[in-house]
C-alpha positions, 0 to 999 in steps of 0.5 A: 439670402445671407442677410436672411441666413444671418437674420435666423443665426441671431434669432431674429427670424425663422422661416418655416421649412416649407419656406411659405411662413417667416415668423419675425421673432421678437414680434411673434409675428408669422406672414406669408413669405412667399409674398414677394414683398415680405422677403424684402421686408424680412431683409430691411428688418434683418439688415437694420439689426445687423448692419444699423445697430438698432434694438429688435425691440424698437422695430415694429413690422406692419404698424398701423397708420390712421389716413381719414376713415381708412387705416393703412399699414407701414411696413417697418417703423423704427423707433427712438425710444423703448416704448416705440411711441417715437418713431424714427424712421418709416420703411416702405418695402416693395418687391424687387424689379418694380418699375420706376414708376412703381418705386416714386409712387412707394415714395409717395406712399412712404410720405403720406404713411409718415405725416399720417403717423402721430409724432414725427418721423425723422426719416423714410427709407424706401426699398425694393433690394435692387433700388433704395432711397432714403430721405429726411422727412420735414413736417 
């Protein structure tokens, strides 16, 4: 929970006092956090202000993605510029103890989310907490 504490010290999330809403300031953006999915979103999100130096403002949260007639949603997208029309690096978040099987196929996922997006994506970060991998995208 110190990433999500250092994450509503700098404003970048509140989490209501029920803790069954966090809100992801810069977006006004309110979920449900009792998802246990989204405590790992709010930390990847707090963590690539924190501890990678990106702007809130170049993070997007739940970013559509056009796949054929469907549209999915990638869970964090950075982007290199201020417009967010660059994206840099996708993020797939799955909730913590997922099984291995569970995490290749979150892989997998991650991949088609970052060919489907318009412009390139340089890099996909997949995150449960406990397991992470991080990758360069090649179109």
């Amino acid at each position: 929970m110190n990433t999500l504490l250092e994450g509503i010290k700098r404003g970048l999330i509140s989490i209501s006092e029920d803790e069954k809403t966090i809100t992801y300031i810069h977006q006004n953006k309110s979920r449900n956090f009792t998802n246990p999915e989204e405590k790992v979103q709010a930390e990847a999100f707090v963590l690539l202000v924190t501890q990678y130096n990106y702007k809130p403002e170049r993070i997007k949260m739940f970013v559509p993605v056009k796949m054929g007639v469907e549209t999915k949603e990638a869970d964090i997208v950075v982007y290199n510029d201020d417009e967010c029309t660059e994206p840099h690096i996708l993020v797939e978040c799955k909730k913590a103890d997922i099984s291995d099987l569970e995490f290749e196929q979150a892989i997998k996922q991650a991949y088609s989310y970052a060919y489907a997006m318009p412009n390139d994506v340089k890099y996909v970060w997949v995150t449960s907490s406990d397991k992470n991998q991080y990758s360069e995208v090649d179109k």
